[in-house]
Backbone bond lengths (Angstrom), bond angles and torsions (degrees), N, CA, C in turn:
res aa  C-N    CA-C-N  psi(-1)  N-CA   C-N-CA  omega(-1)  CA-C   N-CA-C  phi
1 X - - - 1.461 - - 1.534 108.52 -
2 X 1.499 116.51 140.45 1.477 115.45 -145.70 1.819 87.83 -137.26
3 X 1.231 101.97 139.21 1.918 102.91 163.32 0.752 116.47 -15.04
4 X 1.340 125.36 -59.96 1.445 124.56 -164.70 1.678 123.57 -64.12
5 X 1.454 102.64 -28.39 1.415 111.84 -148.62 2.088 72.79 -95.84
6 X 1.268 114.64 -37.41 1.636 98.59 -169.13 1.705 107.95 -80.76
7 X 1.085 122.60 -4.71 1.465 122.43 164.14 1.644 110.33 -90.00
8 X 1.245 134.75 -8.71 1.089 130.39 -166.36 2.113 92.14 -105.31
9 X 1.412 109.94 10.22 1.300 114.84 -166.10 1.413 114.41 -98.63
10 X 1.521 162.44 149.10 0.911 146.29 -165.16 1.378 109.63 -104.43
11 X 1.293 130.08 156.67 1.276 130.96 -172.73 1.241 130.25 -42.08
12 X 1.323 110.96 -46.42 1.196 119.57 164.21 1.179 128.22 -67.55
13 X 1.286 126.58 -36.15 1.210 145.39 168.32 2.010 113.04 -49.37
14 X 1.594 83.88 -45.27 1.964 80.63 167.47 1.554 110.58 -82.47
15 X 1.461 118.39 -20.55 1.642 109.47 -160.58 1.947 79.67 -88.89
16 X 1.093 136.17 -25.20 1.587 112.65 156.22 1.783 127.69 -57.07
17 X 1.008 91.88 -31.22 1.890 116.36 -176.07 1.375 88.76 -63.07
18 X 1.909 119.10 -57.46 1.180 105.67 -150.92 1.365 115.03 -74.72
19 X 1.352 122.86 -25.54 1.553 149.81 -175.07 1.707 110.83 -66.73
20 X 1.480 100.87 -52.90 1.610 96.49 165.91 1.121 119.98 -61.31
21 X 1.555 138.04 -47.44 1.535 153.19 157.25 1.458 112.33 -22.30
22 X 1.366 90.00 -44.06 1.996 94.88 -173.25 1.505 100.23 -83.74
23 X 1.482 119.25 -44.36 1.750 90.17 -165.75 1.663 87.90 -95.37
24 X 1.223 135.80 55.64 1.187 126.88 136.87 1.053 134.58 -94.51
25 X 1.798 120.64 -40.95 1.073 157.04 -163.89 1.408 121.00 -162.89
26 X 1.423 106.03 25.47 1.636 83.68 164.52 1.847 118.61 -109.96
27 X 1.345 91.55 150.02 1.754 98.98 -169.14 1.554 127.06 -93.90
28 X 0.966 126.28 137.36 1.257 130.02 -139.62 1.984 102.61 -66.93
29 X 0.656 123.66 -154.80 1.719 121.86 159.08 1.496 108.65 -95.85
30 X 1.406 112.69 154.70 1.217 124.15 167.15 1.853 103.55 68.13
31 X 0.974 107.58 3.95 1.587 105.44 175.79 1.623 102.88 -162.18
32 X 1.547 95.02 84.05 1.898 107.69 169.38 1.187 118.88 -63.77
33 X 1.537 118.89 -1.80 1.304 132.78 -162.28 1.457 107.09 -84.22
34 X 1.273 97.07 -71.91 1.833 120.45 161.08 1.377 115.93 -8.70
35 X 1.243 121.79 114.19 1.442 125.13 159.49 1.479 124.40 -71.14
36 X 1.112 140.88 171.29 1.646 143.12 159.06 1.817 91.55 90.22
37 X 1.943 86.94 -175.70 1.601 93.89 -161.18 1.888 85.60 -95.33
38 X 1.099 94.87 -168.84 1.872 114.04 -152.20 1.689 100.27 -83.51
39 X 1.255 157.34 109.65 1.583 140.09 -168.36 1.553 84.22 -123.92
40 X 0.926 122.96 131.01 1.521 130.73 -171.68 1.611 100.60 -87.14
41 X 1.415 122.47 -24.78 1.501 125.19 -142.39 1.838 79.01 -105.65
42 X 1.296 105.20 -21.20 1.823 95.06 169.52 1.772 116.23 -97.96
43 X 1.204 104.81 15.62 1.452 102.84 -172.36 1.559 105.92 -87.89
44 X 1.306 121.60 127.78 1.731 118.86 174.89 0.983 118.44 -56.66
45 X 1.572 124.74 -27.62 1.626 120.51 -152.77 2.114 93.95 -96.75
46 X 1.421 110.10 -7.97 1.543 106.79 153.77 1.265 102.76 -87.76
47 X 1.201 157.98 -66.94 1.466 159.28 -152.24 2.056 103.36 -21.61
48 X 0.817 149.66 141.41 1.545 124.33 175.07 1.014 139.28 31.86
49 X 0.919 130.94 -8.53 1.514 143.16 -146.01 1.897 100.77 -98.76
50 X 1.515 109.80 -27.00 1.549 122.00 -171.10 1.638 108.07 79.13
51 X 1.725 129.43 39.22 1.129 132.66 175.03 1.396 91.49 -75.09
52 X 1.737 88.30 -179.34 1.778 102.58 161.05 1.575 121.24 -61.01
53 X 1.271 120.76 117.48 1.364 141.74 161.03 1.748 99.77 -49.76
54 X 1.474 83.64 117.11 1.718 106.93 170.27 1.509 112.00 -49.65
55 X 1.700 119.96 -49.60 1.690 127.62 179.66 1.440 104.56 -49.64
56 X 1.395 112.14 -34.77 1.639 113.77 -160.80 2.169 83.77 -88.54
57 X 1.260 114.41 -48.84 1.715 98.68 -174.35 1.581 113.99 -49.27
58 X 1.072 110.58 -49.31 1.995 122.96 173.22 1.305 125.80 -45.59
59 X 1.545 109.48 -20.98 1.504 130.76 -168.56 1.544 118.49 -102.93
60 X 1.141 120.86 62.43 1.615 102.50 -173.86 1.272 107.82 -35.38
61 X 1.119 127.34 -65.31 1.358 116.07 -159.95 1.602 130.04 -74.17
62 X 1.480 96.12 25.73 1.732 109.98 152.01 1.374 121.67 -94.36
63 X 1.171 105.78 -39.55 1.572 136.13 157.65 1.213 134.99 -28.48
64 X 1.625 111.47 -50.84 1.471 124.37 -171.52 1.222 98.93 -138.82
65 X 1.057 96.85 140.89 1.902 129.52 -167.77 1.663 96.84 -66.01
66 X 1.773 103.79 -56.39 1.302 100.75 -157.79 1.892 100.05 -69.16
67 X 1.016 113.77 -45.68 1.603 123.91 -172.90 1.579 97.81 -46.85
68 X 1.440 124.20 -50.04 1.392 116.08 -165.95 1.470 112.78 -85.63
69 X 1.470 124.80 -4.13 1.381 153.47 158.05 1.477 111.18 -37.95
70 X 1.680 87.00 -60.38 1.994 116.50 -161.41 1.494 87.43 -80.84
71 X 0.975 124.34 -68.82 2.039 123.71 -179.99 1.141 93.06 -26.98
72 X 1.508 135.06 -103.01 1.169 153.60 174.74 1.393 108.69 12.16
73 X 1.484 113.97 -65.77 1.303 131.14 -179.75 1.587 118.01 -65.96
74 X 1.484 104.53 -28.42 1.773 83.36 -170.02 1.741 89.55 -99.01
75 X 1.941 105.75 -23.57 1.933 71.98 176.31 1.700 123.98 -78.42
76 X 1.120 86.21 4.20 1.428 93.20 168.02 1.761 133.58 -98.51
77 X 1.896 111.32 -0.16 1.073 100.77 167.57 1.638 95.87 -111.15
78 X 1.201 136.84 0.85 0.936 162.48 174.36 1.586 115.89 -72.39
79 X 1.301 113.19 -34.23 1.441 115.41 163.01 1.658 121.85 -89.35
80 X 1.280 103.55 -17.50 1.533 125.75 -162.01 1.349 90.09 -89.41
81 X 1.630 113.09 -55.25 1.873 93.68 170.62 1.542 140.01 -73.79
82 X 1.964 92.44 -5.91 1.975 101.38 164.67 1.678 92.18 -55.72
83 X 1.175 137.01 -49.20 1.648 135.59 -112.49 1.247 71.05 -107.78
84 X 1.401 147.14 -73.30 1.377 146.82 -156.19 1.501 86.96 -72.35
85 X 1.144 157.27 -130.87 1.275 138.02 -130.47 1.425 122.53 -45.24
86 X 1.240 136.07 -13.31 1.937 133.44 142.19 1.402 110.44 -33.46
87 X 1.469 95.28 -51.98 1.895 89.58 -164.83 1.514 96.02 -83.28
88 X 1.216 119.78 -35.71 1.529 112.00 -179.59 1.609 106.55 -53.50
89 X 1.254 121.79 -63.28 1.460 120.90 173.20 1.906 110.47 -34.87
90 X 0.969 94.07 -29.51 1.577 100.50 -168.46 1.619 117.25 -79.83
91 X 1.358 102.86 -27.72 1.539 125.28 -174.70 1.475 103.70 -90.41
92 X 1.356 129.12 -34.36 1.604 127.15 -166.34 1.291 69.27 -92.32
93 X 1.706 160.01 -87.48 0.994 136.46 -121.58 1.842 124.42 -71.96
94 X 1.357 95.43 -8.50 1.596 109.23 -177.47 1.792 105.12 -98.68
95 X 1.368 103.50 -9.70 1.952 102.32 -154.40 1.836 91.10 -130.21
96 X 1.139 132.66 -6.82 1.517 114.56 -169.28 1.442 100.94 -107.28
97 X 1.412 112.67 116.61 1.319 122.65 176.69 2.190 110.52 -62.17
98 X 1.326 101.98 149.97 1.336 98.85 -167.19 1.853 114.15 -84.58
99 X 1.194 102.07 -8.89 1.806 100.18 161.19 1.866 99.82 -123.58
100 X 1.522 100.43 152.08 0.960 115.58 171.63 1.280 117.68 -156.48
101 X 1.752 130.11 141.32 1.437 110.63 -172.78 1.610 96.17 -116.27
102 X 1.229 104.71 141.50 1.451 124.42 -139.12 1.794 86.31 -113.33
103 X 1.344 108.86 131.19 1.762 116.29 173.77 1.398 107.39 -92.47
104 X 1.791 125.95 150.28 0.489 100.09 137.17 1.880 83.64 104.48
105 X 1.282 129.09 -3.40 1.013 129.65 -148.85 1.703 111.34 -70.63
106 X 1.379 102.55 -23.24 1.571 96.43 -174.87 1.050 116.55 -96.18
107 X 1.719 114.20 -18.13 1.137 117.39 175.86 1.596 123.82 -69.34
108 X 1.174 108.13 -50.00 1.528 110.95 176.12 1.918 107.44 -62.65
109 X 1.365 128.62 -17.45 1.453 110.79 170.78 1.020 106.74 -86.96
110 X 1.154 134.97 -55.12 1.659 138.61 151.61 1.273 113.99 2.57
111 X 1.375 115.04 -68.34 1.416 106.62 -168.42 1.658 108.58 -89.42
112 X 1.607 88.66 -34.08 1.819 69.78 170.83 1.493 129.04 -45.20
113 X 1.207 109.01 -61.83 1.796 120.77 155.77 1.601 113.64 -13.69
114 X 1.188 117.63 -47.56 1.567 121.01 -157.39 1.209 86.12 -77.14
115 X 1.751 119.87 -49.90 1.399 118.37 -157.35 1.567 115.41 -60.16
116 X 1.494 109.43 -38.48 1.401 144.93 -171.16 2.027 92.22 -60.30
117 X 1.193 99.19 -51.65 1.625 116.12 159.92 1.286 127.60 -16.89
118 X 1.177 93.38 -84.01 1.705 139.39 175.25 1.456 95.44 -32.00
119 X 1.790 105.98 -83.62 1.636 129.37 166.09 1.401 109.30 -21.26
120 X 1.362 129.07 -64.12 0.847 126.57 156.58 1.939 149.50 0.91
121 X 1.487 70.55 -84.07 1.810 94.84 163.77 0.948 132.92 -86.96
122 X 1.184 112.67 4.82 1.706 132.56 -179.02 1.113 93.60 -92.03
123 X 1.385 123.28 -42.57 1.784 122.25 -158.41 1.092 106.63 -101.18
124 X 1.455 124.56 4.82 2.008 136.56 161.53 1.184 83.65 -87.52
125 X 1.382 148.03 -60.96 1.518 120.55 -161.37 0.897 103.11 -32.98
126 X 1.851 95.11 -97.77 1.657 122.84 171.05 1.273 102.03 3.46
127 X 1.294 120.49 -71.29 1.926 116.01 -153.44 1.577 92.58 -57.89
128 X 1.646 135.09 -58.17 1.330 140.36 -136.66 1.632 82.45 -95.76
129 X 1.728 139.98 -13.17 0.904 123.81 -149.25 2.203 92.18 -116.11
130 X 1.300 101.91 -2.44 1.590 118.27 -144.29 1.727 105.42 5.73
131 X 1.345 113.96 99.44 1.486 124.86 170.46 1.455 94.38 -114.87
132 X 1.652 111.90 162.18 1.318 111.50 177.69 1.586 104.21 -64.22
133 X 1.724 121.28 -43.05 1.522 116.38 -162.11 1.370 101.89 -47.75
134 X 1.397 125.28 9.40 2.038 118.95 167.56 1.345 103.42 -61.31
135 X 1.288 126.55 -24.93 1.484 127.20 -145.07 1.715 93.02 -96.14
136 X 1.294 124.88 -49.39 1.462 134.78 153.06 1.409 107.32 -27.30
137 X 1.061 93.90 -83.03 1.571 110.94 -159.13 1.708 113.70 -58.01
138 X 1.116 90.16 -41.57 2.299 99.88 163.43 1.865 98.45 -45.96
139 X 1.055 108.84 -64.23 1.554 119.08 -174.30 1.147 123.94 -57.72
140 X 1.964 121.31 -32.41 1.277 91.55 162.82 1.415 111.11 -122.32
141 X 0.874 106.25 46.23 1.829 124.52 160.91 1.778 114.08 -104.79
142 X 1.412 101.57 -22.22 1.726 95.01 163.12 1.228 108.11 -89.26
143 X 1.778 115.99 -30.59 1.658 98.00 -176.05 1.160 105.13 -75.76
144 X 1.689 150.32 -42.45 1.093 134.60 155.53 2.039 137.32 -23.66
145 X 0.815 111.54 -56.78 1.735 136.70 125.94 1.893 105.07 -2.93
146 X 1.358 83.20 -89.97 1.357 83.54 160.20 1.337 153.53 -4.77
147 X 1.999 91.34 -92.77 0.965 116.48 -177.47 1.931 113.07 -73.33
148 X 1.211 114.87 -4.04 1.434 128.96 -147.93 2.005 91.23 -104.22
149 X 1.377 92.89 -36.22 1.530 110.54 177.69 1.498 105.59 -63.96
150 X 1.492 118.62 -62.20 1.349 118.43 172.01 1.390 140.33 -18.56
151 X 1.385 96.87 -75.32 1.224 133.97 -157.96 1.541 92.68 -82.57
152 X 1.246 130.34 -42.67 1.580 137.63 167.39 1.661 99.21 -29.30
153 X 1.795 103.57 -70.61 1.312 108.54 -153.13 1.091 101.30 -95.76
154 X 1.233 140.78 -8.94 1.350 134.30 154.27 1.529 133.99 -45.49
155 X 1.326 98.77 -51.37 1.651 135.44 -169.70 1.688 96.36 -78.52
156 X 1.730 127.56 -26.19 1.345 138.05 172.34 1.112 127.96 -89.10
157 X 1.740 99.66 -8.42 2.133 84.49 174.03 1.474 117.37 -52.92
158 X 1.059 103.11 -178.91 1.784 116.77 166.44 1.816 101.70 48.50
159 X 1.247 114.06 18.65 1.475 112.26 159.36 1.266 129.01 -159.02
160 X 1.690 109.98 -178.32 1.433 98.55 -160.20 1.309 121.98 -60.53
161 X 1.324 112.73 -20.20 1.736 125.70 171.09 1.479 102.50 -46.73
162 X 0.573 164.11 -19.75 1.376 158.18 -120.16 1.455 118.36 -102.87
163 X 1.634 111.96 -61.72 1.473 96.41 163.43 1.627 132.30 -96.99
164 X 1.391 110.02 21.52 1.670 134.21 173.10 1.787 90.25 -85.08
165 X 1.670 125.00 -40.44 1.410 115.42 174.69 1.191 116.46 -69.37
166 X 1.767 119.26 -50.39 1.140 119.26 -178.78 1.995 113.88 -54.90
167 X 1.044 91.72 -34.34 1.884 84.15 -172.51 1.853 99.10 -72.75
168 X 1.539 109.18 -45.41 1.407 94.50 -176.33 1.607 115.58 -32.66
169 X 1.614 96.49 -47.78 1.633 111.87 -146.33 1.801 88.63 -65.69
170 X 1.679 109.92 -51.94 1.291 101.97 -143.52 1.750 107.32 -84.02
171 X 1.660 104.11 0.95 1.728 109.05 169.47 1.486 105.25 -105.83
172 X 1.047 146.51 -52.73 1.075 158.08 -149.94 1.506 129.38 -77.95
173 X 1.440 90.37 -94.88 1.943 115.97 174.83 2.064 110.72 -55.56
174 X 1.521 100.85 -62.22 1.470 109.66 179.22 1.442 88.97 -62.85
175 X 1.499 151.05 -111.82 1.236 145.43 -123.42 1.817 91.44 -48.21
176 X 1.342 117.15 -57.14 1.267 98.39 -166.54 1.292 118.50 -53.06
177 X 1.459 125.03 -33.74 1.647 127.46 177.39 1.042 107.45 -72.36
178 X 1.418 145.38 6.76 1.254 131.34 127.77 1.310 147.36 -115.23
179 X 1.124 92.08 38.53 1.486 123.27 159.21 1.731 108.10 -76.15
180 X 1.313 60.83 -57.59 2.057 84.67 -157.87 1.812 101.33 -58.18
181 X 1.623 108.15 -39.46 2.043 115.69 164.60 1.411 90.07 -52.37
182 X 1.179 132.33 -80.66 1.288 125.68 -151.13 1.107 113.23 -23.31
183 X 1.823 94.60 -87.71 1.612 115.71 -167.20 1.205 106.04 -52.98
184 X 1.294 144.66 -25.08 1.654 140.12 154.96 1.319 114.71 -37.75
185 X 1.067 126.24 -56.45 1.270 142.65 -178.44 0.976 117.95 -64.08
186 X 1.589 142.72 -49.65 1.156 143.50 167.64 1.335 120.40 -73.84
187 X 1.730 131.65 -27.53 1.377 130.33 141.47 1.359 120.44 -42.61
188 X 1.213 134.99 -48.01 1.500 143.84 -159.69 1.764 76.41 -79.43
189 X 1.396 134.17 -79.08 1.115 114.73 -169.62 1.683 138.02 -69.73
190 X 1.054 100.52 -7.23 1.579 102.12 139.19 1.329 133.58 -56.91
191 X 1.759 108.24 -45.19 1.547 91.65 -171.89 1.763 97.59 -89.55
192 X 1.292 142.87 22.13 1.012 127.71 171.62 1.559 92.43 -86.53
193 X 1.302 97.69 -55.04 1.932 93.67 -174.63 1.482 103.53 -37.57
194 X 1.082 107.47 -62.30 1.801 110.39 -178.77 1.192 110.53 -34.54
195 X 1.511 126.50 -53.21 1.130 146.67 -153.15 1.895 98.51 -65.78
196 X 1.705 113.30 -55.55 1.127 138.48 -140.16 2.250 82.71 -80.38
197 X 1.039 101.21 -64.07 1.765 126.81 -177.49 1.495 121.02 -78.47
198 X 1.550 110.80 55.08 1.175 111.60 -163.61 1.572 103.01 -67.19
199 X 1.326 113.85 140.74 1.788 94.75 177.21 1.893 100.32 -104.84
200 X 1.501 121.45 -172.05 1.370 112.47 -131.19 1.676 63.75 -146.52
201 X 1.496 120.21 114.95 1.524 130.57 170.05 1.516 86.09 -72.53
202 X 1.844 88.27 178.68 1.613 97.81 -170.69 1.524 95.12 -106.74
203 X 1.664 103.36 158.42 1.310 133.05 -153.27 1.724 105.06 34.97
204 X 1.326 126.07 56.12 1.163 120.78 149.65 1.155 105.85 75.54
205 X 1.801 141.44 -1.39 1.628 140.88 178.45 1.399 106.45 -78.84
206 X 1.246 97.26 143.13 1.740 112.79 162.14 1.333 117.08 -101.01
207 X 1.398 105.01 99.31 1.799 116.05 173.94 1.518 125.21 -39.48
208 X 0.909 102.93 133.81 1.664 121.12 177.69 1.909 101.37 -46.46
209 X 1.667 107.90 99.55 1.484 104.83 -158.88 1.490 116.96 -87.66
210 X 1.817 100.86 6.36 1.411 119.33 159.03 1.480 134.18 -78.81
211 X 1.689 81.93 -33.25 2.226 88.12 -176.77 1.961 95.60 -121.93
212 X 1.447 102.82 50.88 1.589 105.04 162.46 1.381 115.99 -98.93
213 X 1.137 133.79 74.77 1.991 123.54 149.88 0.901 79.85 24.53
214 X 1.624 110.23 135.03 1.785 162.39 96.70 1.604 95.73 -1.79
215 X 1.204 121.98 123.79 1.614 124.03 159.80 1.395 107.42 90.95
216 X 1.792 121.60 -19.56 1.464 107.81 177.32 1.544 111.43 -135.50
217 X 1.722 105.83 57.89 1.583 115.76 177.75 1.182 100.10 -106.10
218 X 1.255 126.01 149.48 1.294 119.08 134.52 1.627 147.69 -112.16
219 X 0.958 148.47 -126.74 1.590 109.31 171.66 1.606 104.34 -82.60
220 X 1.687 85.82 163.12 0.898 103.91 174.19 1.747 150.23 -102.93
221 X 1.346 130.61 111.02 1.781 132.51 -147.82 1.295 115.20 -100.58
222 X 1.231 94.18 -8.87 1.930 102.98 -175.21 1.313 119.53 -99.69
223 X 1.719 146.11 5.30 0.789 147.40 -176.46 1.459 116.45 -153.99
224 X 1.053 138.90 142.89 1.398 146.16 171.74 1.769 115.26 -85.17
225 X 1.073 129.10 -50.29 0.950 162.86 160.82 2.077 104.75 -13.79
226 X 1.059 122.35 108.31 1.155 115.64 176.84 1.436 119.17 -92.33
227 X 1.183 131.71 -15.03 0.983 143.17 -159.68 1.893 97.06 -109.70
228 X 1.370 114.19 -23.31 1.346 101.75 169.65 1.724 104.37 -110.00
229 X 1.316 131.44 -2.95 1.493 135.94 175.04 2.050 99.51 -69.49
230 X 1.177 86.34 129.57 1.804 93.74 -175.93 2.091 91.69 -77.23
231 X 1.025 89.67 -163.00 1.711 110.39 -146.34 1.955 86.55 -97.72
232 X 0.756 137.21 100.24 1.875 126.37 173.80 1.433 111.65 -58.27
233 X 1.415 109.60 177.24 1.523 135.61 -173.13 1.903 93.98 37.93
234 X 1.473 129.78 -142.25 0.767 121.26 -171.98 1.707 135.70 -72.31
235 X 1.423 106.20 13.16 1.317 104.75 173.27 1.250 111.63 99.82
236 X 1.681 126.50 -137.96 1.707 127.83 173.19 2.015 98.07 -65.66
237 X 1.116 125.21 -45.70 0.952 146.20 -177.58 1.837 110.56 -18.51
238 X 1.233 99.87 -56.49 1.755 114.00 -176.21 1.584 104.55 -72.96
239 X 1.660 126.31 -7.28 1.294 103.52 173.93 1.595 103.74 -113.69
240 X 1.623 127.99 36.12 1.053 136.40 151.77 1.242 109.05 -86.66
241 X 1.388 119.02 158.81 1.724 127.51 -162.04 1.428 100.72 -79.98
242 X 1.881 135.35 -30.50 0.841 138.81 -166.30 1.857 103.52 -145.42
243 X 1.431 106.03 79.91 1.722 106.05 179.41 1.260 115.90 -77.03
244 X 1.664 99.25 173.29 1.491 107.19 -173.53 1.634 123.41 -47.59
245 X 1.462 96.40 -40.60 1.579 111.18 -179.14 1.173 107.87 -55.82
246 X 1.445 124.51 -61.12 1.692 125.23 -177.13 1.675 109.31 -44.41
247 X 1.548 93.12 -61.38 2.009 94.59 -168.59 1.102 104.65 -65.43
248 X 1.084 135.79 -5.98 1.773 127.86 156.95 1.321 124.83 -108.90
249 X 1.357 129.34 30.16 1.063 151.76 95.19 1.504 123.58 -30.82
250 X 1.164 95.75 -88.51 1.490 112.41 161.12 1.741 126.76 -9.61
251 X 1.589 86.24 -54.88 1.321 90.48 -168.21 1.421 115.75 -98.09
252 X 1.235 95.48 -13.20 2.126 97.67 -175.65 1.633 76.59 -84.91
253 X 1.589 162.74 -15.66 1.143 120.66 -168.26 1.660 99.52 -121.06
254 X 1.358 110.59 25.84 1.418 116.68 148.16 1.169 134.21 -115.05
């Protein structure tokens, strides 16, 4: 590989170059001699000595002022809204009379529906489109699901609605909202695996992370973008109960 060919390379494409380079051969400090990449937590001159602590190198957010700033802040508005919704729970349960006639009634299911809609077709892209935002969009299309189940059979006691809600809820809305948990769940942990097992293309290139095959990506470094990042490890595949990868497993060791 010649100047030419590493300037004709894209940025990313060298900051992969540079990353393989390092845990091949790169040498630690203070010893150019040393083979392998740099492990701080094996370096002597941290051992006793009161260097930088390896837990604190692993941690951005020991690291950077601003990162441990932003923590700070959300577990802290984040606790402030546990404490304010306790007492809120506490206040509707002492102050909300038990009938109420509600305005407005068709409009607010109406649109909920549309929205529920919306959710919907967003999450047929995604599926036909496999972008990570599936993993979003699974999540709040079951809590919608959900919440749609509730409020159905809630809003139906004490009438004839009542078991036309319960069957919706208990065939329909609930099985589908956990569908939709599942396959969330097992996507999100796919792309960590992905994430964790980066594999190493040949001669060191980073594939075009737009026109990579379904089933043979692995994570992804070139884009931020969730909605244009394809789906990792095997694609729709990993939020089936039994994917391609497993049953061929399966089958080469039977």
């Amino acid at each position: 590989m010649d100047e030419a060919e590493l300037r004709r390379m894209s940025r990313d494409e060298r900051r992969q170059l540079a990353r393989i380079l390092n845990e091949l051969d790169g040498p630690i400090p203070d010893d150019p001699g040393r083979e392998g990449p740099y492990r701080p937590d094996r370096d002597p001159q941290y051992r006793g000595s009161g260097g930088p602590d390896p837990g604190k190198l692993a941690n951005p957010y020991l690291l950077d002022p601003k990162l441990c700033r932003q923590r700070r802040l959300a577990l802290l508005i984040s606790a402030g809204c546990c404490v304010i919704l306790a007492g809120w729970i506490l206040v509707l349960a002492a102050t909300l009379p038990h009938h109420f006639n509600a305005h407005h009634w068709r409009a607010v299911w109406v649109n909920f529906d549309v929205f529920l809609l919306a959710a919907f077709a967003a999450t047929v892209w995604a599926i036909w489109r496999e972008r990570q935002v599936l993993i979003l969009l699974l999540v709040g299309l079951g809590t919608m699901l959900c919440c749609d189940a509730w409020f159905d059979v809630g809003t139906s006691l004490a009438t004839s609605g009542l078991w036309i809600s319960l069957a919706s809820a208990a065939f329909a809305e609930l099985p589908l909202a956990v569908l939709a948990f599942v396959g969330a769940h097992r996507l999100l942990q796919a792309t960590v695996e992905a994430a964790i097992q980066v594999p190493t293309p040949a001669g060191g290139r980073t594939p075009d992370i737009e026109r990579t095959p379904a089933g043979t990506r692995g994570p992804s470094g070139t884009t931020c973008s969730l909605r244009r990042t394809p789906l990792s490890g095997h694609g729709l595949d990993e939020a089936l109960p039994v994917g391609r990868a497993q049953r061929h497993v399966e089958h080469s060791h039977s």
